[in-house]
C-alpha positions in Angstrom: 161.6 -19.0 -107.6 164.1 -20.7 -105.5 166.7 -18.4 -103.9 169.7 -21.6 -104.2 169.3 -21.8 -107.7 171.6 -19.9 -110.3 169.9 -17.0 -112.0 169.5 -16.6 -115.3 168.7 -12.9 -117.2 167.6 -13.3 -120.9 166.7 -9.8 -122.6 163.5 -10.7 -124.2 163.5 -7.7 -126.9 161.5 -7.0 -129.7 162.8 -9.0 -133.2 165.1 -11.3 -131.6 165.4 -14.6 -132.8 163.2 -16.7 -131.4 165.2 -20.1 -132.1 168.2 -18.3 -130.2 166.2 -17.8 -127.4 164.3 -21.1 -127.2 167.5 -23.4 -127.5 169.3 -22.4 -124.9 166.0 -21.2 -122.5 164.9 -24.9 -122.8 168.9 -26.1 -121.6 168.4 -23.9 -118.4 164.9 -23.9 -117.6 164.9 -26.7 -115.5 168.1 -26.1 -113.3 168.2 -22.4 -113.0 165.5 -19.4 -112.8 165.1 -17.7 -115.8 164.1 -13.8 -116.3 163.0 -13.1 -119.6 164.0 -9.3 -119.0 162.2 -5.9 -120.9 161.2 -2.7 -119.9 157.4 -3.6 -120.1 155.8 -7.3 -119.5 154.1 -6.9 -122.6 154.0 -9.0 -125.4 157.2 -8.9 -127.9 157.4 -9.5 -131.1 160.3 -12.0 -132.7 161.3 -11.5 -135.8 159.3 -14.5 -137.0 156.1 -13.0 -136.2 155.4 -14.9 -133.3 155.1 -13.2 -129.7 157.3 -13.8 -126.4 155.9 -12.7 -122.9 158.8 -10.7 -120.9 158.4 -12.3 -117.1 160.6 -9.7 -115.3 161.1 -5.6 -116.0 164.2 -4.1 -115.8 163.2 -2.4 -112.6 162.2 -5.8 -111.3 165.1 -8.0 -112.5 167.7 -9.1 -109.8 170.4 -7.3 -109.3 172.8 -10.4 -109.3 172.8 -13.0 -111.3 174.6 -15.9 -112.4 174.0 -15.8 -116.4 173.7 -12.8 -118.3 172.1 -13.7 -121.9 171.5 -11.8 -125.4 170.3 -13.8 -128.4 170.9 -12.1 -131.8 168.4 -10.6 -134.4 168.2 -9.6 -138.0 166.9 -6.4 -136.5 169.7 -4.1 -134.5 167.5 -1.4 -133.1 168.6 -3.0 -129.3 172.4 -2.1 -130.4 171.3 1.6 -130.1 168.5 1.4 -127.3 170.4 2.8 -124.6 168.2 2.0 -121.6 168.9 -1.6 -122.5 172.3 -0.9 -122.9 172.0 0.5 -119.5 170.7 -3.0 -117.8 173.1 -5.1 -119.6 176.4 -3.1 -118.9 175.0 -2.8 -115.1 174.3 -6.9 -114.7 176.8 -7.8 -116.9 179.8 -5.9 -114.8 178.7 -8.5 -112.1 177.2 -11.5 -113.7 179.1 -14.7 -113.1 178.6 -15.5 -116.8 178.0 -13.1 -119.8 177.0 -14.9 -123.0 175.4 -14.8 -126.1 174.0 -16.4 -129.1 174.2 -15.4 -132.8 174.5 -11.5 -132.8 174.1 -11.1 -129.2 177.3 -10.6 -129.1 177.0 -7.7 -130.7 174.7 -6.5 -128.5 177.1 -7.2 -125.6 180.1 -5.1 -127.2 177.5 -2.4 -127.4 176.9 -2.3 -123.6 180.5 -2.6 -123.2 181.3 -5.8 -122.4 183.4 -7.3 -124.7 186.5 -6.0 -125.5 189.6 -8.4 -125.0 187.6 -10.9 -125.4 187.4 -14.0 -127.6 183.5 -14.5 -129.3 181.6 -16.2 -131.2 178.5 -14.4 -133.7 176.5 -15.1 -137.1 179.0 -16.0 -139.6 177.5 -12.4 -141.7 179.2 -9.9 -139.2 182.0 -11.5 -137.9 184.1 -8.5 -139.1 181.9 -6.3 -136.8 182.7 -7.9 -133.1 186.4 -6.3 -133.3 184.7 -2.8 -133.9 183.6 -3.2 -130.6 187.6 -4.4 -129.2 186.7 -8.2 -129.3 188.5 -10.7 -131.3 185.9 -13.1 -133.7 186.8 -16.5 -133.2 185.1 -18.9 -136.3 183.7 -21.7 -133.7 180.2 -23.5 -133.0 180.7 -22.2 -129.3 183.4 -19.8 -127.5 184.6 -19.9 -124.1 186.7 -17.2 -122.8 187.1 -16.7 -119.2 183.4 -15.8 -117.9 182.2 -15.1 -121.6 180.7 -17.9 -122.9 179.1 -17.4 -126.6 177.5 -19.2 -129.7 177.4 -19.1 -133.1 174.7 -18.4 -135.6 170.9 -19.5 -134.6 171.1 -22.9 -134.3 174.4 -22.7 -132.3 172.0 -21.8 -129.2 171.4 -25.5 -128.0 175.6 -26.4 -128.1 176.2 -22.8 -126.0 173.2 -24.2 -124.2 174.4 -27.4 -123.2 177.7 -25.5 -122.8 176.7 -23.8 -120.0 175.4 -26.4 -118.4 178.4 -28.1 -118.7 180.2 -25.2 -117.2 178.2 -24.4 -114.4 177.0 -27.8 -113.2 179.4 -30.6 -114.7 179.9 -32.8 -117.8 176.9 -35.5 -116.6 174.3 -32.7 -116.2 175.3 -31.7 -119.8 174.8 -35.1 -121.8 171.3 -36.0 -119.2 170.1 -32.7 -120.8 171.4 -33.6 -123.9 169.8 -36.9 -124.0 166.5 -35.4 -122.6 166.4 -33.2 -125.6 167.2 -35.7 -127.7 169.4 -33.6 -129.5 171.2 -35.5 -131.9 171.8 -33.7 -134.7 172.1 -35.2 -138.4 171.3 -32.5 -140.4 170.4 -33.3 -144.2 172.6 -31.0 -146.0 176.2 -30.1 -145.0 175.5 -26.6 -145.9 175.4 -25.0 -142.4 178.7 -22.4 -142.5 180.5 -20.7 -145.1 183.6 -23.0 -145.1 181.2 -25.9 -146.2 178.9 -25.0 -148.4 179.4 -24.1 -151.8 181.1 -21.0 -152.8 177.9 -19.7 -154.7 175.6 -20.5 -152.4 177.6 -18.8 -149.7 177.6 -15.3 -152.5 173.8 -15.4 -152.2 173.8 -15.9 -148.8 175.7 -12.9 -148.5 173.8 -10.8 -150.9 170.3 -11.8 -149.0 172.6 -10.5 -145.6 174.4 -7.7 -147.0 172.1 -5.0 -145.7 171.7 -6.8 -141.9 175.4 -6.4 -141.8 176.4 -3.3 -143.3 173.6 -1.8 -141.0 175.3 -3.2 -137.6 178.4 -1.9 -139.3 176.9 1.3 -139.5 175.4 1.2 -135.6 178.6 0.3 -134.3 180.4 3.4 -135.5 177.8 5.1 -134.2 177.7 3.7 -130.9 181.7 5.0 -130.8 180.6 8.4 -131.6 177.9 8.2 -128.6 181.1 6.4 -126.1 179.4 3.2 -125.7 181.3 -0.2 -127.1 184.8 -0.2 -126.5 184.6 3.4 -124.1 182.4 2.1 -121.6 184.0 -1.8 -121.3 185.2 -2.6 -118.0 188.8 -4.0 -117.9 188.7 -7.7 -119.1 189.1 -9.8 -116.4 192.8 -11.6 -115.9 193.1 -15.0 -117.5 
C-alpha cells in the first residue's frame, strides 16, 4: 500500500450486491487503496451466490480514510448489525467522503450518517432514506457536500467515475471512463420507474414489495434502539 495515496474503505458484508461493489471498486482501484472491510477475512457471500474475499478487519482497517463506501443489498440484516454500525459511524464521522451505492444509503442513515442530507438509493425505498432524516433526491448520482451517492445497481460506475471526478479532476474521470470503455447504450429504455411502462413498473414493485417493506420495518426499529437519526453527527455547513 502506498501511504500518499487516498484510502478507500468498502464494507464487504455478506449479500451485498456484487455489481454495486465491482463498478465502483474497479473506478478506484487503480488511483487509491482499497480495504474491502469485515469483521473476519473470510469469504462472503453476495447475494448472487458468488463469494468476495474481505482484505482488511475492522480491527485492522485505518483509522482515516479518504472514502467511506456501502453498496446496497436485497438483504438488510447489515441495517441491524450493530458492530458494523459501529465501524461505519466511527470512519464515517471522519472520512473525507461518505458514499454509497443502491441501498447503501440506507445502511449509512443506520450508522447515523445521513440526516440533512441530500441522497441517492434503489428506486424501491426511496420513501425510506427520510426515515433516517435524509431527503431522497430521484437522480443517477447525488452530491451533497462530502456525501456522494448512487442510484440503483448499475448506478455504481457513474458514482464511480463521480468520485474520481471529485477527488482527482474531470481528465482523470473520462481516461477512466474511456479505459472502461463504458459507453452505455442499453437496449431497452426500461431502467427507472419514470420510463418504463406503468405495468411493468407494478410488477416490479410487487417482485420488491417485501425488500422494502422489510427495510421499512428495520428502520423503525433502529429508532427504537437510537441509531439513525439519534446517533447522526450535525451535518456539516454548506
Amino acid at each position: 500500500m502506498d501511504d500518499k495515496r487516498p484510502r478507500v474503505a468498502m464494507l464487504a458484508y455478506p449479500g451485498l450486491t456484487l455489481l454495486d461493489m465491482i463498478g465502483p471498486h474497479t473506478c478506484f482501484v487503480h488511483l487509491m487503496d482499497v480495504h474491502l472491510a469485515w469483521k473476519t477475512l473470510d469469504p462472503i457471500r453476495t447475494d448472487s451466490g458468488l463469494f468476495l474475499s474481505p482484505t482488511t478487519t475492522f480491527a485492522d482497517c485505518p483509522a482515516d480514510v479518504d472514502v467511506l463506501f456501502v453498496p446496497g443489498s436485497g438483504y438488510a440484516d447489515v441495517v441491524e448489525d450493530e458492530e458494523a454500525l459501529e465501524f461505519l459511524h466511527d470512519r464515517g464521522t471522519r472520512a473525507r467522503y461518505v458514499t454509497s451505492v443502491c441501498s447503501g444509503s440506507l445502511v449509512l442513515g443506520a450508522a447515523g450518517l445521513m440526516r440533512g442530507y441530500r441522497a441517492a438509493t434503489h428506486w424501491s425505498v426511496r420513501d425510506v432514506l427520510p426515515r433516517y432524516g435524509a431527503v431522497n433526491v430521484d437522480e443517477r448520482v447525488v452530491v451533497d457536500r462530502n456525501r456522494i451517492s448512487g442510484g440503483g445497481v448499475t448506478a455504481g460506475l457513474d458514482f464511480g467515475l463521480s468520485v474520481v471526478a471529485e477527488m482527482f479532476g474531470r481528465d482523470s474521470a473520462e481516461l477512466t471512463q474511456l479505459l472502461l470503455e463504458y459507453d452505455p447504450q442499453p437496449p431497452f429504455d426500461s431502467g427507472s420507474p419514470e420510463k418504463a411502462a406503468p405495468e411493468l413498473t407494478e410488477r416490479a414493485r410487487t417482485v420488491l414489495r417485501d425488500l422494502a417493506d422489510d427495510h421499512a420495518a428495520r428502520a423503525e426499529r433502529l429508532a427504537e434502539r437510537g441509531w439513525g437519526r439519534a446517533k447522526d453527527p450535525a451535518p456539516q455547513p454548506a
